[in-house]
TIDOVEX-364124 format. One record per residue (C-alpha): x, y, z; residue number from 1. Coordinates in steps of 0.5 Angstrom, whole numbers, plus 500, padded with zeros to 3 digits. Layout:
<pts>
pt X: X | Y: Y | Z: Z | nr: NUM
...
</pts>
This chain:
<pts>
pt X: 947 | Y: 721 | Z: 631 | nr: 1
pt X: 952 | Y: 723 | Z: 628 | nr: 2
pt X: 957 | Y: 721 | Z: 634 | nr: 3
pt X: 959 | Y: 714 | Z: 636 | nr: 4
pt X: 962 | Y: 715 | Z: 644 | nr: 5
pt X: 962 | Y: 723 | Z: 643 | nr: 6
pt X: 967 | Y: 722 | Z: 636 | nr: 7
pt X: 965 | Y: 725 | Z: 630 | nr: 8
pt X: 966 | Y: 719 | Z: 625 | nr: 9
pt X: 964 | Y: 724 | Z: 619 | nr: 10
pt X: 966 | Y: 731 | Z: 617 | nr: 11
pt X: 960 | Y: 732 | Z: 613 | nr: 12
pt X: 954 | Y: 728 | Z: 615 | nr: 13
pt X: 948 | Y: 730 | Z: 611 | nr: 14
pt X: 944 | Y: 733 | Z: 616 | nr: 15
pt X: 937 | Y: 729 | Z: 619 | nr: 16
pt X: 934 | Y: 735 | Z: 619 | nr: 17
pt X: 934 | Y: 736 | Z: 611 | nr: 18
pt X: 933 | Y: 729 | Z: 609 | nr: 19
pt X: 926 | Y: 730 | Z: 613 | nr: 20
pt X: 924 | Y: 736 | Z: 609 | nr: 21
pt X: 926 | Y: 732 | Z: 602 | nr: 22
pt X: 921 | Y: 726 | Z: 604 | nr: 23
pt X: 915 | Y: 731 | Z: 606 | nr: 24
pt X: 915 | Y: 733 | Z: 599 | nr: 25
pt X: 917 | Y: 727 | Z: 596 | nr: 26
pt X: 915 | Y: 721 | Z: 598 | nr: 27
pt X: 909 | Y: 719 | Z: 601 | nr: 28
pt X: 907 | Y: 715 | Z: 608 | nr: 29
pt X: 908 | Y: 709 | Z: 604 | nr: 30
pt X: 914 | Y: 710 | Z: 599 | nr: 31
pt X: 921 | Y: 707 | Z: 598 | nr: 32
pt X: 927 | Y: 711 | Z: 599 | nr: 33
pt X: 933 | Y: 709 | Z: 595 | nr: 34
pt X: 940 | Y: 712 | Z: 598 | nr: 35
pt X: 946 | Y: 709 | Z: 594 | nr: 36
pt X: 950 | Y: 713 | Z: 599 | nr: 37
pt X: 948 | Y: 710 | Z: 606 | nr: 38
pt X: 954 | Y: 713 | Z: 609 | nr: 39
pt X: 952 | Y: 714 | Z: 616 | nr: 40
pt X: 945 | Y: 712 | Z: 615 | nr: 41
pt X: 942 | Y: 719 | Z: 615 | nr: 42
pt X: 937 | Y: 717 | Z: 610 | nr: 43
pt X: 934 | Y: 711 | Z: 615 | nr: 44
pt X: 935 | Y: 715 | Z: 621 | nr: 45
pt X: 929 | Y: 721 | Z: 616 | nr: 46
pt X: 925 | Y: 715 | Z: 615 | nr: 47
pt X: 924 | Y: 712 | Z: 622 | nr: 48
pt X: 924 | Y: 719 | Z: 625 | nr: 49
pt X: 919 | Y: 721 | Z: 619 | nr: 50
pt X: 914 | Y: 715 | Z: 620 | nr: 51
pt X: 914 | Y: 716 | Z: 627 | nr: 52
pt X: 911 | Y: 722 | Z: 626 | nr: 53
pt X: 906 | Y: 721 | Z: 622 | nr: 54
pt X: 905 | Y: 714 | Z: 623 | nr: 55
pt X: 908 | Y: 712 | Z: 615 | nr: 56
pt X: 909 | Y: 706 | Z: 613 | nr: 57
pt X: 915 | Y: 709 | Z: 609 | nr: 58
pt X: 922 | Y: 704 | Z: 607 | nr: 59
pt X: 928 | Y: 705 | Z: 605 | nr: 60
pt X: 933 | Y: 701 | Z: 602 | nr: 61
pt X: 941 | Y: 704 | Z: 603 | nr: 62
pt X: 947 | Y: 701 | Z: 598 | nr: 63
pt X: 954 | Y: 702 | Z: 601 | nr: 64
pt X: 961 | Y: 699 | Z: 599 | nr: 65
pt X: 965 | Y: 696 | Z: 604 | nr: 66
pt X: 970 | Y: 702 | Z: 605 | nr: 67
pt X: 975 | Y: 702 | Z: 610 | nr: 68
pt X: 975 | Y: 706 | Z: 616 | nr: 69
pt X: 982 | Y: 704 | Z: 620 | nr: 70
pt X: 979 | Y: 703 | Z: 626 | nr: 71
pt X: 977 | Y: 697 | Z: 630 | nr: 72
pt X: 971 | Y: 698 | Z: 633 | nr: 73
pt X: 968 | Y: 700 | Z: 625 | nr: 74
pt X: 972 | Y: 697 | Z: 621 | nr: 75
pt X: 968 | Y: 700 | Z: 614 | nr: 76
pt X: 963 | Y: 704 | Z: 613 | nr: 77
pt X: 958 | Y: 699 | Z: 612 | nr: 78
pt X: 958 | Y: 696 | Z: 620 | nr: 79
pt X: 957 | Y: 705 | Z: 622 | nr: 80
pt X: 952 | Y: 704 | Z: 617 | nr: 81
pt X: 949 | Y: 698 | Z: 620 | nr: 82
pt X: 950 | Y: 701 | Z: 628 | nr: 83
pt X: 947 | Y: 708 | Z: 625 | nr: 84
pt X: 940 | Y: 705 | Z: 624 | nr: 85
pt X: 940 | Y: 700 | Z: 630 | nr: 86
pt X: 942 | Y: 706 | Z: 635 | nr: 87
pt X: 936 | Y: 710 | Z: 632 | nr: 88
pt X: 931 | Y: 704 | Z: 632 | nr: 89
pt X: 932 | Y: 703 | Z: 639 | nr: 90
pt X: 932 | Y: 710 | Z: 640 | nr: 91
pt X: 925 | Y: 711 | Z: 637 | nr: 92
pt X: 922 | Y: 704 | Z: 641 | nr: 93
pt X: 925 | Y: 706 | Z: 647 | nr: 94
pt X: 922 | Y: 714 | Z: 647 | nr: 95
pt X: 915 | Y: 710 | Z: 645 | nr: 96
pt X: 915 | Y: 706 | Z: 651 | nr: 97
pt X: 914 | Y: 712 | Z: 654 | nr: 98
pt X: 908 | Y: 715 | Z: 651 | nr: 99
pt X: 901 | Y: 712 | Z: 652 | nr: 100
pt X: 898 | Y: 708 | Z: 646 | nr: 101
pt X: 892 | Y: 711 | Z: 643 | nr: 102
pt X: 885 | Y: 707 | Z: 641 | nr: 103
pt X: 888 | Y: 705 | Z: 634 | nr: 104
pt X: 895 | Y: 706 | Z: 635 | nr: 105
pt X: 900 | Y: 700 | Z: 633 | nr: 106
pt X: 907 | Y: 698 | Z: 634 | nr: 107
pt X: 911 | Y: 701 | Z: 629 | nr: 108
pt X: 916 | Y: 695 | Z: 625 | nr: 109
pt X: 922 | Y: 698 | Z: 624 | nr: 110
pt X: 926 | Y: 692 | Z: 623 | nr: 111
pt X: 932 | Y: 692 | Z: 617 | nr: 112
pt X: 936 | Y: 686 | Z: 613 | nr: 113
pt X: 943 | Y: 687 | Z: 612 | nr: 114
pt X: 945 | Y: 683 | Z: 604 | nr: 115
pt X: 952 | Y: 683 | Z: 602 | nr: 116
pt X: 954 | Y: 682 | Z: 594 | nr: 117
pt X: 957 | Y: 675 | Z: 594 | nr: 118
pt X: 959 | Y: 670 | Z: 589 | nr: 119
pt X: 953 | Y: 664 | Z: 588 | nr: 120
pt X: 953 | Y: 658 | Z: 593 | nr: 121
pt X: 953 | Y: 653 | Z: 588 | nr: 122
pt X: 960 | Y: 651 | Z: 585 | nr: 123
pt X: 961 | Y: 652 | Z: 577 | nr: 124
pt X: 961 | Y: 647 | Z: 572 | nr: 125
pt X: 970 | Y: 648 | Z: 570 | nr: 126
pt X: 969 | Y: 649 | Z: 563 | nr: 127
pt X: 977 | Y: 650 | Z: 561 | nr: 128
pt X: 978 | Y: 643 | Z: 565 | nr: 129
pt X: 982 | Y: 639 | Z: 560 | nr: 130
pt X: 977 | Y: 633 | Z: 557 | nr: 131
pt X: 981 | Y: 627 | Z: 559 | nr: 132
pt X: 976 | Y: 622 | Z: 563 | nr: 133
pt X: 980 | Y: 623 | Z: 569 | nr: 134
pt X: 978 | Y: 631 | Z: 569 | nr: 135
pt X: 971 | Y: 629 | Z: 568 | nr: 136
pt X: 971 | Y: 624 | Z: 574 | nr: 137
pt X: 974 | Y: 629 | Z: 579 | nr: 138
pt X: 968 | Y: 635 | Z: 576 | nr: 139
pt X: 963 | Y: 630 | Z: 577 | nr: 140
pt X: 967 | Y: 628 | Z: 585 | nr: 141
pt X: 967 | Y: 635 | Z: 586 | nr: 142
pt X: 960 | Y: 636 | Z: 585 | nr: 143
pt X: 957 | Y: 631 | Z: 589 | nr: 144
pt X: 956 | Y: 636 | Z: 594 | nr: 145
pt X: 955 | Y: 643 | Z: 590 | nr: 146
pt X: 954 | Y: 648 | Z: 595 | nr: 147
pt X: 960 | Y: 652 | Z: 597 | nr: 148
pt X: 963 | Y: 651 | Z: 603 | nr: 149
pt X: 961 | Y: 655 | Z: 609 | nr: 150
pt X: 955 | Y: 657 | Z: 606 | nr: 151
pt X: 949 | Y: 658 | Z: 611 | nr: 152
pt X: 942 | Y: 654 | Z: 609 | nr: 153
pt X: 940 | Y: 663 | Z: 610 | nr: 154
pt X: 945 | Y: 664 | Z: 604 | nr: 155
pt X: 942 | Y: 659 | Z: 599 | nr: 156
pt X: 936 | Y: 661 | Z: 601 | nr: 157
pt X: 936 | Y: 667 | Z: 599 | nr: 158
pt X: 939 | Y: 666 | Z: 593 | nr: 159
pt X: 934 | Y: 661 | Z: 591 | nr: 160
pt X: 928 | Y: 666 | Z: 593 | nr: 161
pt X: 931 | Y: 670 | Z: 587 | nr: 162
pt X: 931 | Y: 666 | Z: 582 | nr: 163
pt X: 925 | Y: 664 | Z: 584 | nr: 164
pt X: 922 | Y: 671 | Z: 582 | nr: 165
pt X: 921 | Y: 672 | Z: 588 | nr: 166
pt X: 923 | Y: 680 | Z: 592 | nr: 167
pt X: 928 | Y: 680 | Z: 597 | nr: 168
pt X: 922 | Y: 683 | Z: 602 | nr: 169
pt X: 917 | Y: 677 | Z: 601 | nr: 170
pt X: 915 | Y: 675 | Z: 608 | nr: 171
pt X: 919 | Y: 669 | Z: 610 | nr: 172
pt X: 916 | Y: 664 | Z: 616 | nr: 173
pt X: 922 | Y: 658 | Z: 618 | nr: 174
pt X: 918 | Y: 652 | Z: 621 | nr: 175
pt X: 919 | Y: 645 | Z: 623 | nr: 176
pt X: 916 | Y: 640 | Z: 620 | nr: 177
pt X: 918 | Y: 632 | Z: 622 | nr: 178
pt X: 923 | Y: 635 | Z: 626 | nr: 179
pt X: 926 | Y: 638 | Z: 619 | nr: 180
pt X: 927 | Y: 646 | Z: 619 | nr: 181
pt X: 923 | Y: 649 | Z: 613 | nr: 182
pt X: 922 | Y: 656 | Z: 611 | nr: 183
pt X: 915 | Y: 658 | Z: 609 | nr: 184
pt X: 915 | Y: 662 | Z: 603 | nr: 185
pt X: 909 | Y: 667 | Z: 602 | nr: 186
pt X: 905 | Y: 664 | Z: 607 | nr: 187
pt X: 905 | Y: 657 | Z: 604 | nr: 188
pt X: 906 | Y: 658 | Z: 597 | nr: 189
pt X: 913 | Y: 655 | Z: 597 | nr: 190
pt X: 916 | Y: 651 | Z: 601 | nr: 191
pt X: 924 | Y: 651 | Z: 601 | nr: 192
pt X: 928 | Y: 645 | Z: 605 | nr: 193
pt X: 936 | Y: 646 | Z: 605 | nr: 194
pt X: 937 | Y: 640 | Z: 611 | nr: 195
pt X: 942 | Y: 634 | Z: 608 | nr: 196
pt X: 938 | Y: 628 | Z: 611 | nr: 197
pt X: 932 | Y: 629 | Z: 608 | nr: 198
pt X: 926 | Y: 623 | Z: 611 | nr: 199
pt X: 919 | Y: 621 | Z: 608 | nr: 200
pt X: 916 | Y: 624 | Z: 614 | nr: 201
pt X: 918 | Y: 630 | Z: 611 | nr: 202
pt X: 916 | Y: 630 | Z: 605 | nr: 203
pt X: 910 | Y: 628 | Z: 607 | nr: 204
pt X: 909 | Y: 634 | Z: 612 | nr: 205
pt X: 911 | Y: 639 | Z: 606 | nr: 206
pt X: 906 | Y: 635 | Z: 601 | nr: 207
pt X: 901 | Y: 636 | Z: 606 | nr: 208
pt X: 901 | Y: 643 | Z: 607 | nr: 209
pt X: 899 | Y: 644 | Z: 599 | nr: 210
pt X: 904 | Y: 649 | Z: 597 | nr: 211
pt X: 905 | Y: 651 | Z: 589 | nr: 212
pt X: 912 | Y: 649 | Z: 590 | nr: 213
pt X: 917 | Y: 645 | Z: 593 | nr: 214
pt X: 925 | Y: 646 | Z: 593 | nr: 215
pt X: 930 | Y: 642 | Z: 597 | nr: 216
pt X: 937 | Y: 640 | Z: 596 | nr: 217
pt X: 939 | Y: 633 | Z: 591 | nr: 218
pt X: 944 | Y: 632 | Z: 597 | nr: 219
pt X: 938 | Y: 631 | Z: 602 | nr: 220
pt X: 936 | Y: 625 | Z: 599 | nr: 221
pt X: 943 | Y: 621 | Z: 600 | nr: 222
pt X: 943 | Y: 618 | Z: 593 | nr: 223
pt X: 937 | Y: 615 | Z: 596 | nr: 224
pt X: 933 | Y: 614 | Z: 588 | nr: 225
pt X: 928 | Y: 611 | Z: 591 | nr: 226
pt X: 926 | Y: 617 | Z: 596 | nr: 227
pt X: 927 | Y: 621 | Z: 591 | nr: 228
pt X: 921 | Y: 617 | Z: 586 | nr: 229
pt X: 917 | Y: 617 | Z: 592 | nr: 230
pt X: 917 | Y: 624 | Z: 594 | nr: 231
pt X: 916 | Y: 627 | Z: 587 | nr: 232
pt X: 910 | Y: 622 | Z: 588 | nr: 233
pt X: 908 | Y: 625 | Z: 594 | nr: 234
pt X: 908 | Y: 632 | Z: 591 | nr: 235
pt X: 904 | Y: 630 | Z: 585 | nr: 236
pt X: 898 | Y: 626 | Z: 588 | nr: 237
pt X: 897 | Y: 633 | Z: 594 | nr: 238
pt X: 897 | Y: 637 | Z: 588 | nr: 239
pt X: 905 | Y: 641 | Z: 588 | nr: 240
pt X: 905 | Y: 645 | Z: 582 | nr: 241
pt X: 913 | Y: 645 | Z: 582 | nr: 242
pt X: 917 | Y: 639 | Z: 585 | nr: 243
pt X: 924 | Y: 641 | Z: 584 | nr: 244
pt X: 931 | Y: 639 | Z: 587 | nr: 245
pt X: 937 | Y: 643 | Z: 587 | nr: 246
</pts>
């Protein structure tokens, strides 16, 4: 796997072979291997063949800089990262449709997420405008939708999830209540609700579902107050712990 189209893309990758042997000694079946030097991916690709053969649970978490490569196909070293890893895990899956499932064997998950650093979804507050009325007013214009432009509801997921303390690893259920989309954190402990055009069906169908926290945009309501009464209502007589708005 130190190959893309028989070209070698490193001069010294790190061999698979010795990373394997590091992780029988020290890392058991359920570990987390930290890598903050992805490269090519060689600590992931130890991973997946290490909890292949042993049938581990084994994780691994990989940082790597966006470094340019000067080529088109990977254009930083990050995108040979990400092709390293999904190479070896359609590899590994096609070698087990090959072999006949035992009684108590089951299918190994070796899906990943890929995070990219970047800046918040939310628009700052401009401290260092001047304090006449006519810059306050443009301030307040301008935050009248304070999500970032191009921002996915995927992104401003996870960033809420964060600072809502919760890992980045937390199981994670999009649903469709009231013909809304929804995502379902933790099995149900929180619902997170990102659409602009929010309806008291909705509100409803999430207050039914009796989670500990609700989250959805301001904008959802539309400067509708008195949706926005009604639903904190709602969540207060289902027993919602937490009723915000962002």
């Amino acid at each position: 796997m130190e190959f893309f189209g028989g070209e070698k893309i490193f001069s010294y990758p790190k061999p698979t072979s010795l990373l394997v042997r590091l992780l029988n000694y020290g890392a058991d079946e359920n570990s987390i291997v930290l890598d903050f030097f992805g490269g090519s991916g060689t600590t992931a690709q130890a991973v997946l063949e290490s909890n292949k053969a042993d049938g581990g649970k084994r994780k691994f978490i990989l940082v790597q800089l966006p470094e340019k490569t000067e080529r088109k196909d990977f254009p930083t070293i990050a995108d040979i990262t990400k092709e390293r890893v999904r190479r070896v895990i359609k590899k590994l899956n096609e070698a087990d449709k090959d072999q006949l499932a035992l009684g108590g064997d089951k299918k190994q998950d070796r899906g990943f997420k890929v995070f990219k650093l970047q800046s918040s979804n939310f628009k700052a507050w401009n401290t260092e405008q001047p304090k006449d009325d006519a810059e306050f007013v443009k301030q307040l214009t301008l935050h009248a939708d304070h999500l970032v432009e191009g921002r996915t509801q995927e992104d401003v997921l996870y960033e809420l999830l964060l600072k809502s303390g919760f890992p980045l690893n937390t199981q994670i259920e999009k649903i469709t209540l009231a013909e809304k989309n929804v995502f379902s954190i933790a099995d149900g402990a929180m619902l997170i609700c990102l659409e602009k055009a929010l309806t008291p069906e909705v509100i409803s169908a999430m207050a039914e579902k009796k989670p500990e926290r609700v989250v959805c945009l301001d904008a959802g309501f539309a400067d509708n107050d008195q949706l926005k009464t009604n639903a904190v209502q709602t969540m207060k007589s289902k027993g919602v712990t937490k009723f915000q708005t962002v």
